[in-house]
N, C-alpha and C positions, 0 to 999 in steps of 0.2 A: 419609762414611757407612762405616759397620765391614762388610766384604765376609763372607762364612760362606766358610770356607774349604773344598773340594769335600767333604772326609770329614764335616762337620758336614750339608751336607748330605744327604748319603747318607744318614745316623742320620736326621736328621728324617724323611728320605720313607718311611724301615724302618719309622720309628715311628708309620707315618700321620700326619705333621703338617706341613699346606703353611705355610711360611713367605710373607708378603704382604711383598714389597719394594717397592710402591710406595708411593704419600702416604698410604694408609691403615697402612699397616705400626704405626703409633706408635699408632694408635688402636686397634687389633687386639690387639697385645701382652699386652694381663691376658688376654685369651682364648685364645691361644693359648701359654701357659706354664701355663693350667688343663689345656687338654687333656695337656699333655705331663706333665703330673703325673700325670693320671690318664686315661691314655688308654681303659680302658674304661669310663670313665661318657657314659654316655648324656647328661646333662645337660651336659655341660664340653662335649660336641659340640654340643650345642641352642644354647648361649650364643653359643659360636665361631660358626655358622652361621650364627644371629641377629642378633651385630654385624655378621658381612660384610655381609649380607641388608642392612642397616641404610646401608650405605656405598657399596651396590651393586658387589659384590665377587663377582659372582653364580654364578663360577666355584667359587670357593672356599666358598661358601655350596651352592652343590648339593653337591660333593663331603661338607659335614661333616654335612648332612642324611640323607643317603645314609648315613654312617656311623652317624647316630643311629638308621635305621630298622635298619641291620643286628645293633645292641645290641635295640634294643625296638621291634621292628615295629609295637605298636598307638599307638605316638607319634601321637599325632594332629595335634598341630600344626608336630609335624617334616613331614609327607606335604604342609600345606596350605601350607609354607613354600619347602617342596622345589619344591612346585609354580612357587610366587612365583619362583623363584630360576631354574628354565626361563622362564618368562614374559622374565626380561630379561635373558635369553640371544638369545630370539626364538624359542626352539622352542616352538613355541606348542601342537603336535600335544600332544607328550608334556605340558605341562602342563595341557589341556583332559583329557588320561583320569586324570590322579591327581585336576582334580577331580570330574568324573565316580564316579569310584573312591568318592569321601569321600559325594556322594552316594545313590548305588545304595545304602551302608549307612545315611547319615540323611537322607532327601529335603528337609528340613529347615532342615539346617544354614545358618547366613545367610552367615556369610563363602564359604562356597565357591560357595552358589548368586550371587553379587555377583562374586565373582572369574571364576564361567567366563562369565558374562553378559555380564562387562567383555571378556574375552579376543572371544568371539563376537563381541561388537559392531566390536571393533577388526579382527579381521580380515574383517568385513562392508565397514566402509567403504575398508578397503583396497583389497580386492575390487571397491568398488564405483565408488574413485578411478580404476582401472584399466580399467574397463568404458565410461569416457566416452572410451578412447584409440580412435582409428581404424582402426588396424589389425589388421584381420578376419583370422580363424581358420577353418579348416574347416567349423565349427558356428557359425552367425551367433548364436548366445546370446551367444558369450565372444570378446574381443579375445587376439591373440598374447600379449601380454603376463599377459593373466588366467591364460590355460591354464601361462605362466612357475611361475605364483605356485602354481597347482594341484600344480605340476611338482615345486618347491620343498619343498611343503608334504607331498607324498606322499601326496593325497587326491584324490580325483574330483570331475566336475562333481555328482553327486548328495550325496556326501559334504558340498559345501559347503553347497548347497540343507538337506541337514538342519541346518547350522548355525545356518541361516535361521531354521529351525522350532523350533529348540532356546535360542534367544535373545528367538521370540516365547513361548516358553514359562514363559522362566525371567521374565521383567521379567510376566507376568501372574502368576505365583506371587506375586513379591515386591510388587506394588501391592495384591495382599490383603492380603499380609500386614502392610505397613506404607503404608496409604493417603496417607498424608499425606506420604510421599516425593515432592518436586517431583522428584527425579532418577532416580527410578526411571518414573517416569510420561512424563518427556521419553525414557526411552529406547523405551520400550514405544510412543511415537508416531514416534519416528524409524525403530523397524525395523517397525512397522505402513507407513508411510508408502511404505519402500522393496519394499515386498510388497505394494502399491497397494491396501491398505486403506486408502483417504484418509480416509473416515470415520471409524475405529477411531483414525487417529493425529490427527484433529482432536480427538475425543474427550479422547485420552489427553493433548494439549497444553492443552486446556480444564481438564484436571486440578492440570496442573502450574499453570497460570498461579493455578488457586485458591487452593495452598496455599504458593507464592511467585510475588510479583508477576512478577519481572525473572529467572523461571525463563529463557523466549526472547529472545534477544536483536535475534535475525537477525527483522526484521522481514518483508523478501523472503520469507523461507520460510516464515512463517508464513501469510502473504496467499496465497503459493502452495495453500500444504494446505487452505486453506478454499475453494479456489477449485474447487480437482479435489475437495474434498467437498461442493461446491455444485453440481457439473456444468457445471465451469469458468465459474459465473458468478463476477464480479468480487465480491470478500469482502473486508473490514478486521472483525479481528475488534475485539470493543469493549475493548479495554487499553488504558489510555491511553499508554502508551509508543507504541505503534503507531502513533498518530495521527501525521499527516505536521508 
C-alpha cells in the first residue's frame, strides 16, 4: 500500500479533504479527487458524504455533510443524511434534533418522520432491555444501569418519557398516512403495548397481521398482548401461523 507521505498530508487536511485508508479507501477515490478538484462545490461534498454514508464511513460522512451545509445551508438532504451519519456514530441525541429540525419546518416529511421513529424506537427498547436488569436505583422507575444510559445520553428521566410520546406520535401520523404499512402498524403496537395500552397495540397488530400475514412472528407475544387486552384472559388470536 503507497504510504502519503506526512507533507501530502498536511495539504489534504489544509484543503478540507480526509483521506479513507481503510478497505473503503479504493471505493471512495472518484469522490474524493472530485472534492479535491473542487473543493467549494457543495455537491462533490454531497457525493463524498453519500458514498461514505453508503459504506458506513460515518465519520467521514458527517464531517463532509457538515461541509455541505456550510457551502448551502438549505441542503436538505445533506441535514437528513448528516443526521443518518450521527445515527451510526451512536449519537443518537444530536441526530433525533436535526430530525426534529427537518420537521418543525415540514411536519410532513416521510423520510425524517420514519427515521426519528426508528431512532425512538431503538433507544425505547434499549431502555427497556435495560429495565428488566435488577439492579435498583434511588427511584424504583429505573434500574442502575438505565439511569447509565440516561447519563450517556445526556437526557433525563422525563426527557426520555417524551420520547415515549413522541414515537407514539410519529407511528400514528404515519399509519394514516400509509395505512396499509404492516411496519408501521407493528411499531405503533409495540410502543402502544410498552405504555400498557394493550388494547391499542392489539389493535394496531390486528392491523398489521391484515395487511401482511407473517407481519408477527413471535407467537408468545402475540398470545400475551391479547391476553392483557382481554383482561389476562387466555387469547390465541385467529392467524393461522399462530396455531400451535
Amino acid at each position: 500500500m503507497r504510504v502519503l507521505s506526512s507533507l501530502v498530508i498536511v495539504l489534504l487536511i489544509a484543503a478540507g479533504i480526509t483521506a479513507c485508508a481503510g478497505p473503503n479507501a479504493e471505493t471512495l477515490a472518484p469522490y474524493r479527487d472530485m472534492v479535491k478538484q473542487d473543493p467549494a462545490s457543495a455537491e462533490a461534498h454531497y457525493e463524498y458524504g453519500s458514498a461514505a454514508l453508503a459504506v458506513e464511513e460515518h465519520k467521514l460522512a458527517r464531517k463532509e455533510f457538515h461541509k455541505v451545509l456550510e457551502i448551502q445551508p438549505d441542503h436538505e438532504q445533506a441535514r437528513l443524511k448528516l443526521a443518518r451519519a450521527y445515527e451510526g456514530l451512536s449519537e443518537y441525541v444530536e441526530a433525533c434534533e436535526i430530525y426534529r429540525s427537518i420537521l418543525a419546518e415540514d411536519p410532513e416529511h416521510r423520510e425524517a418522520n420514519i427515521d426519528l421513529g426508528n431512532v425512538d424506537m431503538a433507544l425505547i427498547m434499549d431502555f427497556e432491555m435495560l429495565g428488566s436488569m435488577w439492579f435498583f436505583g434511588s427511584d424504583s422507575r429505573l434500574t442502575r444501569i438505565q439511569y447509565a444510559m440516561l447519563d450517556e445520553l445526556d437526557i433525563s428521566y422525563e426527557e426520555m418519557m417524551d420520547i415515549y410520546r413522541e414515537a407514539m406520535n410519529t407511528w400514528r401520523k404515519m399509519v394514516k398516512q400509509e395505512e396499509r404499512n404492516a411496519e408501521f402498524w407493528c411499531n405503533l403496537g409495540v410502543i402502544a403495548n410498552l405504555t400498557n395500552n394493550f388494547e391499542g397495540s392489539r389493535v394496531s397488530f390486528e392491523q398489521a397481521l391484515k395487511y401482511k400475514e407473517d407481519a408477527l412472528k413471535d407467537r408468545e407475544f402475540l398470545t400475551e398482548v391479547y391476553s392483557a387486552s382481554m383482561g389476562n384472559k387466555r387469547w390465541v388470536p385467529d392467524v393461522p401461523w399462530t396455531k400451535p
